[in-house]
N, C-alpha and C positions, 0 to 999 in steps of 0.2 A: 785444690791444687797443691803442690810440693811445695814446701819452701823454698826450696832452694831455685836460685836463679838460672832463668834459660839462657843459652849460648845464646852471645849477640843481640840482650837486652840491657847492658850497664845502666842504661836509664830507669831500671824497673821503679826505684824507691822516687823518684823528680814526678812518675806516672803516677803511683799512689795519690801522690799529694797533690795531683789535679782532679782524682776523683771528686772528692770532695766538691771541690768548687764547682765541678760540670753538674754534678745532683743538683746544686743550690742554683744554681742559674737554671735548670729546666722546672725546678719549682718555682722563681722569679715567673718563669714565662707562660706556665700555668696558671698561679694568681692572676698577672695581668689579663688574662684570655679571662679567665673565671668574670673578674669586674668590668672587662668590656662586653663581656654578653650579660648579664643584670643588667648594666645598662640599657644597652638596645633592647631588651626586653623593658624597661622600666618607662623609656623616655624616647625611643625611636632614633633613628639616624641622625636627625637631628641634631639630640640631646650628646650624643658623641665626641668628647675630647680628649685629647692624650691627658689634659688636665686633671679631668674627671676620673679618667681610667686610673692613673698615678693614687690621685687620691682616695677614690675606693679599696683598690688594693693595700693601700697604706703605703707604699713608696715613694718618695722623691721622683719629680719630675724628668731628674739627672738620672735617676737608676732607669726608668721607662727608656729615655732615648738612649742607654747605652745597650737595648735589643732591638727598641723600634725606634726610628729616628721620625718618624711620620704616625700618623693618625691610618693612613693610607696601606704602610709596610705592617702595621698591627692588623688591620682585620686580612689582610692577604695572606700573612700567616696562619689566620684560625684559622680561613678558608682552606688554606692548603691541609692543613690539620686533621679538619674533616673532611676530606676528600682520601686523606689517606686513610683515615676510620672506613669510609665508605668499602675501599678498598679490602682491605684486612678483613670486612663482615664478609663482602662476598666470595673472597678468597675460602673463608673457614665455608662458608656453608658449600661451595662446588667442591670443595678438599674430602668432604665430609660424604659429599653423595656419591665420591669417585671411589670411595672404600667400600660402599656400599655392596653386594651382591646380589641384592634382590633392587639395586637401581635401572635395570629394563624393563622389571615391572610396575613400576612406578607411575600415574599418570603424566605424560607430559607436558600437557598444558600447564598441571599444576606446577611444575618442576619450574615453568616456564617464569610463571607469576612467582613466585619466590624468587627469584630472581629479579623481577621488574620492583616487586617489593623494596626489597631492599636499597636499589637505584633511585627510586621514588621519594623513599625516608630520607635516605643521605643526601643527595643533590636537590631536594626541595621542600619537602615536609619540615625536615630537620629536628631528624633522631640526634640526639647527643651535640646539636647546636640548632638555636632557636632559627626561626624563619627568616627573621630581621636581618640577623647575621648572611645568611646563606645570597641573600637575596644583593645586600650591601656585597655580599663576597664577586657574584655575580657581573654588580657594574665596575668592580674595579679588577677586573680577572686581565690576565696575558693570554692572549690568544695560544701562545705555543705549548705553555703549561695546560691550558684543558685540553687542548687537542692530545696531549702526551698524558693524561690521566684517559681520557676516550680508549687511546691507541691501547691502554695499559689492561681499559677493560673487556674489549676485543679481541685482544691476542688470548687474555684467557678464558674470555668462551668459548673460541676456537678452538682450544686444547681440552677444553671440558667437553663439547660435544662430540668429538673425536677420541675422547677415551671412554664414555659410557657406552657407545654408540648402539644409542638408542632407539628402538625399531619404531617410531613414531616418529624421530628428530631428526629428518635429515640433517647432517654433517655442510655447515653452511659453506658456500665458495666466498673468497675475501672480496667479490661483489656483494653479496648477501648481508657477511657479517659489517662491509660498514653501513652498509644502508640502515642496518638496523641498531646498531648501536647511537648513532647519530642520528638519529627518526629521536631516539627515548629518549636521551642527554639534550637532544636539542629541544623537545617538546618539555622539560622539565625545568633547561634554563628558559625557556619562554614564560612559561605558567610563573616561574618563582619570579620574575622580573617585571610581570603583569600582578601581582599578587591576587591570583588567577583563585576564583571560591573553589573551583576544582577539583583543585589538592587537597580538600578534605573529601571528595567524593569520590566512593569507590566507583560510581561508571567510569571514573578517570583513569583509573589502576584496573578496571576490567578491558578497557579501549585500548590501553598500552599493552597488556598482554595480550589480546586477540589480534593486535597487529605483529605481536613474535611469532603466535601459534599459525597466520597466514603466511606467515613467509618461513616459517622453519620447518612446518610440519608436511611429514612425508603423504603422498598420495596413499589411500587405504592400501590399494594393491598389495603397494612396495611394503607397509605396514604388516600386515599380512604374512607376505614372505618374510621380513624380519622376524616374525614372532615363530614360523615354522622350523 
């Protein structure tokens, strides 16, 4: 960028010098996330205290409750954390088929399960945060925040299947798509809350995909004519 300052910014040099401090506070809140999942990995929910968490990371008790003021507002933050990770993978991989040109030849069911995949990993296996976590994240969740991470991954498969449009996938109606988004999110927080054997079995992730491919997938017919 230019040196030189933009109209209608006088504060630019006061903004500099918060940089600073915003970087070191999102790495503060990374450590702390860092040493409450060892934990929970280590010692189970249980073993779980902002004490512990402070002290692992190497911080003062006082630095923790000046991000978390709770035990409670700590793991709801991971949780939010990787829900947004979740978010951002499925985002890149439908972004990514949307550029595609040879994406109507593509299997759809497979298309399908990549998708379930990724849902499966994030909201219960737990890619990139452990089980313990997800599960903990789970009983302590706000009803209107997962409903608004759901609504968030709905609207964009609705937009995804309506731009590949895919001679195998029918174009869901917003009967369809919530039924099936909330069938998989709701079967996922069940199994991770049950700490359900499951989730390490692929008939689990084959049964969640064959209920997208029953309800998405186009009659041969109409298949057929799409591909003509």
């Amino acid at each position: 960028m230019p040196s030189s300052k933009p109209a209608g910014k006088p504060q630019a040099p006061s903004s500099l010098r918060r940089q600073p401090s915003q970087a070191r506070a999102q790495q503060t809140m990374q450590t702390l996330f860092k040493a409450a999942a060892q934990i929970l990995d280590k010692e189970g929910e249980g073993g779980l205290t902002t004490n512990k968490v402070a002290a692992a990371a190497g911080f003062s008790i006082g630095t923790l409750y000046q991000y978390f003021p709770s035990k409670e507002v700590l793991v709801r933050a991971m949780a939010a954390r990787g829900q947004a990770l979740v978010l951002q993978q499925l985002e890149g991989y439908l972004s990514e088929l949307e550029t595609r040109a040879d994406v109507q030849q593509m299997d759809g069911r497979e298309l399908l399960g990549k998708a379930i995949h990724i849902l499966l990993q994030g909201f219960a296996k737990g890619k990139g945060l452990s089980q313990t976590l997800i599960r903990l994240g789970w009983t302590l969740e706000k009803p209107d925040e997962t409903a608004n991470a759901v609504r968030q991954v709905a609207d964009r498969l609705a937009v995804f299947f309506e731009r590949i449009a895919h001679p195998a996938l029918q174009t869901p109606s917003t009967a369809q798509m919530f039924v099936l988004t909330r069938s998989v999110i709701g079967t996922l927080r069940s199994a991770s809350l049950e700490k359900s054997p499951l989730l390490g079995s692929p008939a689990f992730e084959d049964t969640l995909t064959q209920m997208a491919w029953a309800l998405l997938a186009r009659a041969e017919s109409d298949a057929r004519a799409g591909r003509a």
